[in-house]
C-alpha positions as CSV (number, residue, x, y, z in Angstrom):
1,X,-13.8,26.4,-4.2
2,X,-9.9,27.5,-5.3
3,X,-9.9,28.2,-1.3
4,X,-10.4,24.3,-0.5
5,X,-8.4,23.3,-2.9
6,X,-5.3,25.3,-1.5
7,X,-6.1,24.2,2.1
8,X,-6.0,20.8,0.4
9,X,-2.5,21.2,-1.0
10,X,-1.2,22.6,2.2
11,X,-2.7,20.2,4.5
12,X,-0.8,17.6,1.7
13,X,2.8,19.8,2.3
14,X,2.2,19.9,5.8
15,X,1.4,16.3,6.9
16,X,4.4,15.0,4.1
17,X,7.0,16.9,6.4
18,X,5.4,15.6,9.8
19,X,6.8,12.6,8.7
20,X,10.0,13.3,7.5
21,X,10.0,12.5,3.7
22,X,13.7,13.3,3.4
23,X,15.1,9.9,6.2
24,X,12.4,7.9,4.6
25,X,13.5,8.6,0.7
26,X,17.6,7.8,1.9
27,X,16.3,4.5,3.6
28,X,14.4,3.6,0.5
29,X,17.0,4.4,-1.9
30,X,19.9,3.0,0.4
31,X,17.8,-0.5,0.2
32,X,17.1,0.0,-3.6
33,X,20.6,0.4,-4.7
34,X,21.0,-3.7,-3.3
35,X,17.8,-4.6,-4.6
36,X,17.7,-2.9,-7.6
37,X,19.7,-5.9,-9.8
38,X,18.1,-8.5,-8.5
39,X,14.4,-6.5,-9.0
40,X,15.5,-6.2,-12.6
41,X,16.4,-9.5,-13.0
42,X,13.2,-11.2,-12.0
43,X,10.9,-8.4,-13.8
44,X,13.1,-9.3,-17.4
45,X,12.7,-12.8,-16.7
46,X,8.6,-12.7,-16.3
47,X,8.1,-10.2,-19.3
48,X,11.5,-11.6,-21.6
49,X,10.0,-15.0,-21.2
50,X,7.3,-13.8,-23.9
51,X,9.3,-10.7,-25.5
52,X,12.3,-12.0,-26.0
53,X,15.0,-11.0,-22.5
54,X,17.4,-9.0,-24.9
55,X,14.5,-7.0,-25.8
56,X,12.8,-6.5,-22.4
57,X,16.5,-5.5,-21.3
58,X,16.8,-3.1,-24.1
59,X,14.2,-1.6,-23.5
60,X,14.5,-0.9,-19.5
61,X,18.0,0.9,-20.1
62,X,16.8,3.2,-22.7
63,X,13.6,4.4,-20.4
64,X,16.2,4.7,-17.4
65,X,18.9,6.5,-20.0
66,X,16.7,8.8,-20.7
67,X,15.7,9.7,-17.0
68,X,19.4,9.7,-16.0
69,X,21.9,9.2,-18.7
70,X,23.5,6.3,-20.9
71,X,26.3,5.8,-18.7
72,X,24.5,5.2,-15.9
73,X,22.0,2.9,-17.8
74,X,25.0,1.1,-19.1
75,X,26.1,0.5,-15.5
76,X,22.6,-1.0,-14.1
77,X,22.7,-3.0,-17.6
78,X,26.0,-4.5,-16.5
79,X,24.5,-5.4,-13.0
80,X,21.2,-7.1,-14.9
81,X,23.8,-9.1,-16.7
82,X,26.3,-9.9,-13.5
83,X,23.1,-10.7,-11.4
84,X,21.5,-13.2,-14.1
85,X,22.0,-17.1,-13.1
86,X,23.8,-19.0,-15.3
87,X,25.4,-22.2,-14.7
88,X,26.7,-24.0,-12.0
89,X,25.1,-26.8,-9.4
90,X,21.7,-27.1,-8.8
91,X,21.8,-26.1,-4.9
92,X,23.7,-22.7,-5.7
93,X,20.9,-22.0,-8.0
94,X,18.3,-22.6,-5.5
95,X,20.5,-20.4,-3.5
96,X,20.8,-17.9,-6.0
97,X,16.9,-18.1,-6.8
98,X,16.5,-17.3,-3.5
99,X,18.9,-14.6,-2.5
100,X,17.4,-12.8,-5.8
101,X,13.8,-12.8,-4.0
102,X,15.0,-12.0,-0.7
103,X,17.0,-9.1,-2.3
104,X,14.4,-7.8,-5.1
105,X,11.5,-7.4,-2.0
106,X,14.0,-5.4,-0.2
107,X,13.2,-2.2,-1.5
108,X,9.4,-2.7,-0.9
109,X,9.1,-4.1,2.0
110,X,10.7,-0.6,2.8
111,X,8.3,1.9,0.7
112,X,6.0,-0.9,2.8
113,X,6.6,0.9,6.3
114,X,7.0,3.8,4.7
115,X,3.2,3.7,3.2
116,X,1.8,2.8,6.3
117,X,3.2,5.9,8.4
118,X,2.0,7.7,5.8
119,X,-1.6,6.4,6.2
120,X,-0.9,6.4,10.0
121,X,-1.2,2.7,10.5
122,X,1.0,-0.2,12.2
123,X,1.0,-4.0,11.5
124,X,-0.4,-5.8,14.8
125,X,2.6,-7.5,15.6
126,X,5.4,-8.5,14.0
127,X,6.1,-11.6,13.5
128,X,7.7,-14.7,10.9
129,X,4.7,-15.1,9.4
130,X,3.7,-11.0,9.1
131,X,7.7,-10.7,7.4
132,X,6.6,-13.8,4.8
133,X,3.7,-12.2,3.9
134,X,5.3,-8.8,3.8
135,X,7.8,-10.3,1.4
136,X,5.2,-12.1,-0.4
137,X,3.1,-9.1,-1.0
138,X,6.5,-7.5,-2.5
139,X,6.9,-10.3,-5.1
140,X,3.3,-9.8,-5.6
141,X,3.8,-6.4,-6.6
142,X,7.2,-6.9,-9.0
143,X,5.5,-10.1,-10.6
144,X,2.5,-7.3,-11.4
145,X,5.4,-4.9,-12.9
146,X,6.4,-7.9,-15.0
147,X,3.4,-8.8,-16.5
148,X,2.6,-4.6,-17.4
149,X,5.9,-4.4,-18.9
150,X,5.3,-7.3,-21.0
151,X,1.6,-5.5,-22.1
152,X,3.5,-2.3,-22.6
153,X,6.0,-4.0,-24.5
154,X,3.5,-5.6,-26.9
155,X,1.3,-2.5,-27.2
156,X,4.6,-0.4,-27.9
157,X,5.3,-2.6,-30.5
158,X,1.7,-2.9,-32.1
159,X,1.8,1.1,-32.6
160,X,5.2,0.8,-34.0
161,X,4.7,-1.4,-36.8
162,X,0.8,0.3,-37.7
163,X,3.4,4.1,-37.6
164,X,5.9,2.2,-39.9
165,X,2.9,1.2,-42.4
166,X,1.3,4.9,-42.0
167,X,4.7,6.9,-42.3
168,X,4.4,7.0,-46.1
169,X,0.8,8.3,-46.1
170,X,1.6,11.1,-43.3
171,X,5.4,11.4,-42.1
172,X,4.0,14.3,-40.1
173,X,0.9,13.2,-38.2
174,X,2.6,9.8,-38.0
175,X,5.3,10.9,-36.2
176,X,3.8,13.5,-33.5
177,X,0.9,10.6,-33.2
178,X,3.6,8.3,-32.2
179,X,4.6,10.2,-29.4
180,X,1.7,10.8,-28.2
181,X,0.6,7.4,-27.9
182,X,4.0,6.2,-26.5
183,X,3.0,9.5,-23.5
184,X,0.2,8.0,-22.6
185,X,1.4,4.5,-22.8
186,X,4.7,6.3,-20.2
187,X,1.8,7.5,-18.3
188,X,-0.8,4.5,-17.7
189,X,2.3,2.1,-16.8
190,X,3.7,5.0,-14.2
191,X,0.2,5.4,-12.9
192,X,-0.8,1.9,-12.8
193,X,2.3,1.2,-10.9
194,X,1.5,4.1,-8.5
195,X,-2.1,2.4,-8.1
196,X,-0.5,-0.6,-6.9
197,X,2.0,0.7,-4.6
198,X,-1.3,2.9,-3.0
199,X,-3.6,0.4,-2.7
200,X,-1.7,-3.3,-1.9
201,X,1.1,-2.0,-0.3
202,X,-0.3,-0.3,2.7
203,X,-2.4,-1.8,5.7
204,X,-5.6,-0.3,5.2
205,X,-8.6,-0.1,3.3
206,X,-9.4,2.0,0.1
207,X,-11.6,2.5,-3.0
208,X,-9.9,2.4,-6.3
209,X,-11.3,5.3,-7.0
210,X,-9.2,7.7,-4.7
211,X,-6.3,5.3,-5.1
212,X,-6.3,6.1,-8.9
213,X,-6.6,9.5,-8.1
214,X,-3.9,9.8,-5.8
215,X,-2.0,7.8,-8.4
216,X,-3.3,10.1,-11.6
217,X,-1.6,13.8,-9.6
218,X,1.4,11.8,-8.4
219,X,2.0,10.1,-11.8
220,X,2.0,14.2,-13.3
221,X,4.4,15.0,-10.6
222,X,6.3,12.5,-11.3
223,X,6.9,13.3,-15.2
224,X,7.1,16.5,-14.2
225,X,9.9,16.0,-11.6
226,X,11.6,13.4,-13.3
227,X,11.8,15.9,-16.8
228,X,13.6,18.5,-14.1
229,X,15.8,15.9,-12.6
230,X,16.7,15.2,-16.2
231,X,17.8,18.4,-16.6
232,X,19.6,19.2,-13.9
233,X,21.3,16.3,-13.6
234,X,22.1,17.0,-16.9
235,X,23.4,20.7,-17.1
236,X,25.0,20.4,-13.2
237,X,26.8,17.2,-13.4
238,X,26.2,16.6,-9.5
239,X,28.0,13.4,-9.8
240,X,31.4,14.9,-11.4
241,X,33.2,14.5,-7.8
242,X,32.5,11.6,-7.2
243,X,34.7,10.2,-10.0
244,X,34.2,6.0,-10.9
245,X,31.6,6.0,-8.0
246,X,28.9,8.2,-10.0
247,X,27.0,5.8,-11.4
248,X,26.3,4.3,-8.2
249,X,25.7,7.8,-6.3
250,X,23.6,9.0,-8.8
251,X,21.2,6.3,-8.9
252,X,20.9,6.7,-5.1
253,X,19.8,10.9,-6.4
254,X,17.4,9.4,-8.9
255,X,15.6,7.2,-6.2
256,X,16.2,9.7,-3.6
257,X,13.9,12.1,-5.4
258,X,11.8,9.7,-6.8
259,X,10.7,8.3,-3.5
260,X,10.2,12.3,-2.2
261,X,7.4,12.9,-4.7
262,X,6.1,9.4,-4.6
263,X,5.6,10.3,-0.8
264,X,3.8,13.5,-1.4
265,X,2.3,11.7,-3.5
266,X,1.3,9.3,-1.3
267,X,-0.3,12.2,0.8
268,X,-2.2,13.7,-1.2
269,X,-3.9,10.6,-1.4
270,X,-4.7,10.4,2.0
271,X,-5.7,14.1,2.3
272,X,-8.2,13.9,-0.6
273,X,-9.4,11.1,0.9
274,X,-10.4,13.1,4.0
275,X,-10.9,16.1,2.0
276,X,-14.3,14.2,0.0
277,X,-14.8,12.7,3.0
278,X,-13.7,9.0,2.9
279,X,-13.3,6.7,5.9
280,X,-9.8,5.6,6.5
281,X,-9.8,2.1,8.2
282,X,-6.9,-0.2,8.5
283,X,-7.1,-3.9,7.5
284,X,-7.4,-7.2,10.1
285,X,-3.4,-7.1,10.0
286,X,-3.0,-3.3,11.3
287,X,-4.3,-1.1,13.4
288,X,-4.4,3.1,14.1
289,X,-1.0,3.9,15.0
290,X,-1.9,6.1,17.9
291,X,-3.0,3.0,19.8
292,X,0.4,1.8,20.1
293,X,1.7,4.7,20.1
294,X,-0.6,5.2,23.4
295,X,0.7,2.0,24.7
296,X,4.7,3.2,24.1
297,X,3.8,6.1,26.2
298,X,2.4,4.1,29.0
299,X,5.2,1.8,28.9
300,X,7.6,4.8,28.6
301,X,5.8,6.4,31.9
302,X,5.7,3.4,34.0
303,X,9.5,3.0,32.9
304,X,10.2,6.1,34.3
305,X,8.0,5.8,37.7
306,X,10.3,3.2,38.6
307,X,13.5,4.7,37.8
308,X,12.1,7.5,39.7
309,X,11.0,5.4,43.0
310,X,14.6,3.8,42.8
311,X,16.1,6.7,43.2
312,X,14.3,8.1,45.6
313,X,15.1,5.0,47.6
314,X,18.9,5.9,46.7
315,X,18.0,9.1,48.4
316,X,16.3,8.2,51.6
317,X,19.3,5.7,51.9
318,X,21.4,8.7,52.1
319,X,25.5,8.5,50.9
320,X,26.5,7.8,54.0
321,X,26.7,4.4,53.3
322,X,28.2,4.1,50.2
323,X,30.8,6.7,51.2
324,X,31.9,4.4,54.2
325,X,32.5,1.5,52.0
326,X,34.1,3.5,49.3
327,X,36.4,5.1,52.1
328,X,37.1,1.3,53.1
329,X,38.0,0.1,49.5
């Protein structure tokens, strides 16, 4: 049984490098750094429209503080604030409205392609309308992040004030029961976020019940990596070079590695979905991606029988001519 199990972790390894985690993490991250504000933005908006937006923002920068430090949360706190629309005409709202949806999808219309090459899928074709709906099913996904923030936000507060009436009964138990429920709160909103990204955001077909799986083992990895990111980032200072810039460069880090184990994550998925013996099918938009892949090659061959059959005609034409009229000129 351990045997399986092992081939099933280095299947997982094996198939994450095939498709070269490392250029698809910088792409992601590179796209998140411009998205990242106006992400923010529209996810305080949806959940500070009930909570209160100085709360829901309060709250953001102390979860990213303490995953990679208060200056850097003060820096994507100055962005939230820079990036919210206030004032001015109507049309440069609108424009603004816009250019903050355009922007916020960005960064998943990325982890988009990204899923499907994981799960070895292509859209059809690409199109206007395959982009819109792309984009739409990124706003999809940040409106869902929105809304769980918001629930989050309410239960978070519920368990405070019922600890704040229990402290004088128990300090103790209180306390460590606190942070045990505010784990497992961490821990449903990480995974549940995971569970979305597995199952809306790629072209195919799957049960919930591997997607929450695949999201359950990535969600530990994550905590788990993000605890030693922490920590290094922490004791190393990778950043110190980089002087005013390291805010910026080492929220690039924190996505960069993010997006790594979100990827193995991602395959593991897909392996113990074959490993129990699931049927991977893509949806009416996609299809296997060795069919096109087929077709590139048959394109590619055909490109090359003619570059070869023109010059073979260069050949039989001998340079005899061309050297006449090059002795001419």
């Amino acid at each position: 049984m351990l045997k399986k199990y092992f081939k099933l972790i280095k299947n997982t390894y094996s198939e994450w490098m095939k498709n070269d985690p490392f250029e698809q993490s910088a792409v992601i991250a590179y796209y998140t750094l411009f998205s990242l504000p106006s992400l923010l933005v529209i996810v305080i908006t949806i959940a500070g429209y009930f909570y209160g937006r100085e709360a829901v923002q309060d709250k953001i920068t102390s979860e990213i503080g303490m995953f990679i430090g208060e200056g850097t949360a003060e820096a994507i706190e100055t962005m939230i604030s820079n990036a919210f629309l206030e004032g001015g005409s109507i049309l440069t709202i609108l424009f603004g409205i816009g250019m903050l949806l355009f922007g916020a999808t960005g960064a998943f219309f990325q982890l988009k392609k990204a899923m499907n090459k994981v799960w070895g899928v292509r859209p059809k074709k690409e199109n206007f309308k395959m982009i819109l709906l792309d984009r739409a099913i990124s706003l999809g996904m940040i409106l869902v992040i929105g809304f769980m923030l918001l629930v989050s936000l309410v239960i978070s507060a519920i368990i405070q004030a019922l600890g704040n009436y229990l402290q004088s009964f128990a300090p103790e138990i209180t306390s460590f029961a606190l942070s045990t429920f505010n784990f497992l709160i961490s821990y449903i909103f990480i995974g549940a976020i995971f569970a979305g990204v597995f199952k809306l955001l790629p072209d195919i077909r799957i049960g919930w019940k591997v997607t929450f799986t695949g999201a359950s083992i990535t969600t530990i990895l994550f905590l788990v990596g993000e605890f030693l990111l922490g920590f290094y980032f922490g004791q190393s200072d990778p950043t110190s070079v980089y002087g005013g810039a390291s805010s910026v460069i080492l929220i690039l880090l924190w996505v960069f590695y993010s997006c790594l184990i979100m990827l193995f994550g991602a395959e593991f998925t897909v392996q113990y979905a074959l490993f129990r013996g699931y049927t991977i099918k893509p949806n009416s938009l996609a299809e296997p991606a060795e069919r096109q892949e087929l077709e590139e090659l048959k394109e590619r061959e055909e490109e090359i029988k003619k570059k070869s059959e023109l010059l073979k005609e260069l050949e039989a034409e001998g340079p005899g001519e061309h050297a006449d009229e090059e002795f001419k000129n």
